[in-house]
N, C-alpha and C positions, 0 to 999 in steps of 0.2 A: 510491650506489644510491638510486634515486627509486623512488617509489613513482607506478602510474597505475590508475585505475579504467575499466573497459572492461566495454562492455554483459555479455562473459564473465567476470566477474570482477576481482581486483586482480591486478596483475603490479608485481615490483618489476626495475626496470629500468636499465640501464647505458649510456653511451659506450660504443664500444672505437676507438680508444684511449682508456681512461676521461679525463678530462677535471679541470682545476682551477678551470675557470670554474662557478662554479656556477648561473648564468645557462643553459647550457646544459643540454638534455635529449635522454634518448633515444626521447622520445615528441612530438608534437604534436595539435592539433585536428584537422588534416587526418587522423591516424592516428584518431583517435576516430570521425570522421565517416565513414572508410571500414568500419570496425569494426562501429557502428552502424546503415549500409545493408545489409550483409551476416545481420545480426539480425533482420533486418524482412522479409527473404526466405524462403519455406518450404525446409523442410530438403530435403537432398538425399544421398547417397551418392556423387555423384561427388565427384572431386577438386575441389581449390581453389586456386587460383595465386594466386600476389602477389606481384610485381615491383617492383623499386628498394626493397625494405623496408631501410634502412640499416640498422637496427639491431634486428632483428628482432620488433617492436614486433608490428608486424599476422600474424607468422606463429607468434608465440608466444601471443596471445589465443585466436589459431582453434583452436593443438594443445590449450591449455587446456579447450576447447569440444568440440570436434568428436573426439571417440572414435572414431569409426566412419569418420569421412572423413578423407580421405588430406590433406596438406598439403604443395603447392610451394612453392618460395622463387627466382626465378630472378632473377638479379642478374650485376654486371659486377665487381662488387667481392670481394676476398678480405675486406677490412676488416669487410664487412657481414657474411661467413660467421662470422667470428669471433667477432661481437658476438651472429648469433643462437644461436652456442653457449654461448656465455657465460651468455645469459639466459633460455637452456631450463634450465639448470644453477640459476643462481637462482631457478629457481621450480618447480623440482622435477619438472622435466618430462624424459623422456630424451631421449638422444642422437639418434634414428631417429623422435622425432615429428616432423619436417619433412624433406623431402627437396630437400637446395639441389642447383638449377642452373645451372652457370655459363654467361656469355655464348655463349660458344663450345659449347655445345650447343644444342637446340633442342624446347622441352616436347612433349611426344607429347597430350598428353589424353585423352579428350573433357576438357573445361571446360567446365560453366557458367555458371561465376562466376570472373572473372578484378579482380584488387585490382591497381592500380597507379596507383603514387606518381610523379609528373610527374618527368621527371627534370630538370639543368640542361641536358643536351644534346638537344636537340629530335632530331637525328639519330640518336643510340639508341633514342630510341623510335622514330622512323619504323622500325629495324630490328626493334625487337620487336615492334610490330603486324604488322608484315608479314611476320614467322616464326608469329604465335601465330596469325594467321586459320586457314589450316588444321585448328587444334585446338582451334577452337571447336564445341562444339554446337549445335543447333538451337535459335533463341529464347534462348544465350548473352549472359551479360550482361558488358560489359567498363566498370568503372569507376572511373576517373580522381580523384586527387586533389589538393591541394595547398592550398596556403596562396594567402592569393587576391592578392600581392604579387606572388608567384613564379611563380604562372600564365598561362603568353602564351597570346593567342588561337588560335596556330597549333595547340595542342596537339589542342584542337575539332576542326581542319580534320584532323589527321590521323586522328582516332579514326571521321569520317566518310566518309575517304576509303578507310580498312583496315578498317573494321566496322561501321559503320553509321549511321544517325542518333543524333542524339545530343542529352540534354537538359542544361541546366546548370539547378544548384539552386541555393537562396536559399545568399547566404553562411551561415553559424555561426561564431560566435566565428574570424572571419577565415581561413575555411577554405572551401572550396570544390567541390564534385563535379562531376563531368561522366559520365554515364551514359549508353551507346552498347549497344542490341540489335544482336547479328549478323544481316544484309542479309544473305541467302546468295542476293542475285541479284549481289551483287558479287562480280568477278572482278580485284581489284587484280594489275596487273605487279609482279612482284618488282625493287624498286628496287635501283640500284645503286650504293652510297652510299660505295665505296673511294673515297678521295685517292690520287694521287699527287704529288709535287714534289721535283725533285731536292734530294740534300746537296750545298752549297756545296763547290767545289775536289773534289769529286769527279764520275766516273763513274757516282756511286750514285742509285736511285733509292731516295726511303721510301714506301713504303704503308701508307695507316691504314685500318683497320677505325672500324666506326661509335663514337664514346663516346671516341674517342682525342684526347688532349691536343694541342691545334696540330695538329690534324689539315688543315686548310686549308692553312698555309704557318710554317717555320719560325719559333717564337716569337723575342724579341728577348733574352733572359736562356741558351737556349742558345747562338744565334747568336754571343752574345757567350763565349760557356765554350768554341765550336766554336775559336775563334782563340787561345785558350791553351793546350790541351792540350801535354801533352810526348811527346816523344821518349825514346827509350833507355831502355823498362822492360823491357828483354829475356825474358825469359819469364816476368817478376812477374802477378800475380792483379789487374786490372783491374777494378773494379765499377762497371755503371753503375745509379747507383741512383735510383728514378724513374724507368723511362729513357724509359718511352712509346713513340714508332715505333724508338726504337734509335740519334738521330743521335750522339749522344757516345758510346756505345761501339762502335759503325760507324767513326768516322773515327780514334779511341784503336787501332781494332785495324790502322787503314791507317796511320797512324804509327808502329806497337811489332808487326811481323810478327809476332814471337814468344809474344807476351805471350799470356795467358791470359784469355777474356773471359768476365763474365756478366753479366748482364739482369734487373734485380729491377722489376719493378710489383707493387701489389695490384690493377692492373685487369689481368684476364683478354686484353681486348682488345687491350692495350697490348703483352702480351707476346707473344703471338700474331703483334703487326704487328713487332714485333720480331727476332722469329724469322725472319720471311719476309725480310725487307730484310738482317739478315746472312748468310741462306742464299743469297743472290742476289750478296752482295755478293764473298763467301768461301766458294762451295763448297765447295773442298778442306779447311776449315776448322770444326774446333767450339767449341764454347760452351755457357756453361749457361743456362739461361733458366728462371727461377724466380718463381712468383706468391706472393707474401709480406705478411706484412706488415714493410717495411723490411726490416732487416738480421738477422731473427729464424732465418732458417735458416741464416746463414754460422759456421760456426765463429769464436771469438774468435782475431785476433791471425794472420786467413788472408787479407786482402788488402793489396794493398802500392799500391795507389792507389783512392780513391773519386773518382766524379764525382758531381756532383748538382745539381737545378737544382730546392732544393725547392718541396713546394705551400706556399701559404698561406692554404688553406682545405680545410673536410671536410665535402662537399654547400654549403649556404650561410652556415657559418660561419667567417670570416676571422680567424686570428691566425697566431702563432708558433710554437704549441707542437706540432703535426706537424714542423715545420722542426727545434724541439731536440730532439726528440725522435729524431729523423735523425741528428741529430749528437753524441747519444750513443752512438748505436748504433753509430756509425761508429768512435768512438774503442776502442770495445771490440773492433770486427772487424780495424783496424788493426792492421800487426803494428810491432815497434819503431821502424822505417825509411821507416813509409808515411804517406801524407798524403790528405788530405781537398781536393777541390776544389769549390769551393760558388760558384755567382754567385746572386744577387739585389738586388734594390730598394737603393740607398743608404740608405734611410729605416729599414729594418730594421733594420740594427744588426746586421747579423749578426758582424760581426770583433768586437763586446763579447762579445756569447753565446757565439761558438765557444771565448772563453778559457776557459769555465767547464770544459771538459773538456782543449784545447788549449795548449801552451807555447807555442809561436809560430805567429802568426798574421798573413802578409803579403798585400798588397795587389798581383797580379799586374796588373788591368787595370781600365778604368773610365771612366765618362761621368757626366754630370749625373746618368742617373737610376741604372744598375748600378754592382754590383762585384763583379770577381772575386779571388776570398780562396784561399789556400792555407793550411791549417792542419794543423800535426807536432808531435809531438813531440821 
């Protein structure tokens, strides 16, 4: 638990998943700076959005603040919901001071004042500007934040093209704003920003929703898990975890007729584009499809094959520990019999780690840079 000072006061603040780097925070400048501008605004009654807030940083200073006005949270992430529950809870704030919305809905407002954190994918936002126009009010203010590394120029063009002109501020402590009033002689087209691209050896088409992993074209770490998969898990519990548009447990369920599939993301989107591509794929067929964090809602000892293609970052930080943290999870939902299928980077290391919970742990397939690992007990 860190502790951050905010024009509203102190908040003491967490990861989720909490974190052993202690380098990392669940706050930044750019959260100060948006925090900050909002301070300097006269008060208002209407509600208040704030978008991409990973760890509920900027929605938990406002509920701290603002009694009387209402607080959004709309986001893509389950991870981020958990964390602003987390640290409503740390700081003593209730459960119904923010009201999260996920991707797959869409804010009603009016709004004012809308907070949002630049995301990594420039396409979620082109989708959130172009759902929140509508629910902006009159002389609405929508602004942008980031760290000034992280922020491409496109972000600009889009806040100008969905809302309005738009000014950029001096940096701060390596942070950055961009402030757009609503244009209400703008009439932006509603973009249409699905992918499609077939799965390999199959019939199958995947469709992604905006904010979706390899959404352009098949990454090469599945691609490469697409060509190992087994056969003959007759009506055993399949998981694909991570799974994104659904291509590993799409092609696990065209391999194992029988078998039993489900579909875990913590993005909303993912699972969503998930849903759609095995409903298309297997009408006559169900499945579960669950937005999670990991493997948190499987009963232990209920799946008899995992697949997974973990991340190796959480927004812009790059390690390992989402990955083991996957592969704990996994060894607990496995049941005696089941195995873990993991590709990633050679460089990772992942057949060392997977021993820490894993007895054996084999090298199914691989190239200079991948490898795909099977790990059982």
């Amino acid at each position: 638990m860190q502790s951050c000072d905010t024009p509203y006061g102190t908040l003491n603040l967490e990861r989720y998943p909490a974190t052993q780097n202690p380098t990392l925070q669940a706050f930044d400048t750019a959260d100060l700076y948006l925090l900050q501008s909002v301070a300097e605004m006269p008060a208002s009654d209407l509600p208040i959005l704030v978008i991409n807030d990973n760890f509920g940083t900027l929605a938990c200073a406002l509920a701290k603040a603002e009694s009387k006005r209402t607080v959004h949270s709309w986001s893509d992430s389950q991870l981020a919901l958990l964390a602003l529950q987390c640290n409503l809870t740390a700081n003593d704030l209730p459960a119904d001071a923010v009201q999260f919305i996920d991707s797959q809905q869409t804010p009603g407002g009016p709004y004012q004042c809308v907070l949002i954190r630049v995301p990594k994918s420039l396409t979620l936002m082109q989708d959130q500007l172009s759902r929140l126009h509508p629910a902006l009010g009159e002389q609405a203010q929508v602004i942008a934040g980031a760290m000034v590394k992280h922020l491409p120029h496109a972000a600009g063009d889009l806040l100008a093209q969905y809302i309005g002109p738009y000014q950029a501020s001096l940096a701060w402590k390596k942070a950055r704003l961009l402030t757009s009033t609503l244009d209400q002689s703008l009439t932006p087209a509603e973009p249409d920003l699905e992918t499609v691209y077939p799965l390999p050896a199959t019939e199958f088409q995947l469709h992604n929703k905006p904010g979706v992993f390899s959404r352009e074209k098949l990454d090469n770490g599945t691609r490469a898990l697409l060509a190992s998969l087994p056969t003959g898990q007759k009506d055993g519990r399949i998981v694909d975890l991570g799974c994104g548009n659904g291509a590993l447990g799409i092609m696990a369920a065209q391999l194992n007729p029988d078998a039993q599939l489900v579909f875990i993301d913590e993005s909303h989107a993912a699972v969503a584009s998930a849903r759609h591509n095995f409903t298309a794929a297997f009408p006559e067929r169900s499945a579960e499809f669950i937005v999670s964090d990991g493997l948190t809602e499987i009963a232990e000892g209920s799946a008899d094959l995992i697949l997974c293609n973990p991340p190796f970052h959480q927004q812009q930080a790059v390690g390992d520990e989402m990955a083991k943290r996957l592969f704990e999870q996994s060894h607990k939902a496995l049941g005696t019999t089941g195995s873990l299928m993991v590709v990633g980077n050679r460089h990772l290391g992942y057949h060392v780690k997977l021993r820490s919970w894993f007895e054996k742990v084999e090298q199914l397939s691989g190239n200079p840079k991948l490898v795909v690992l099977k790990a059982s007990n």
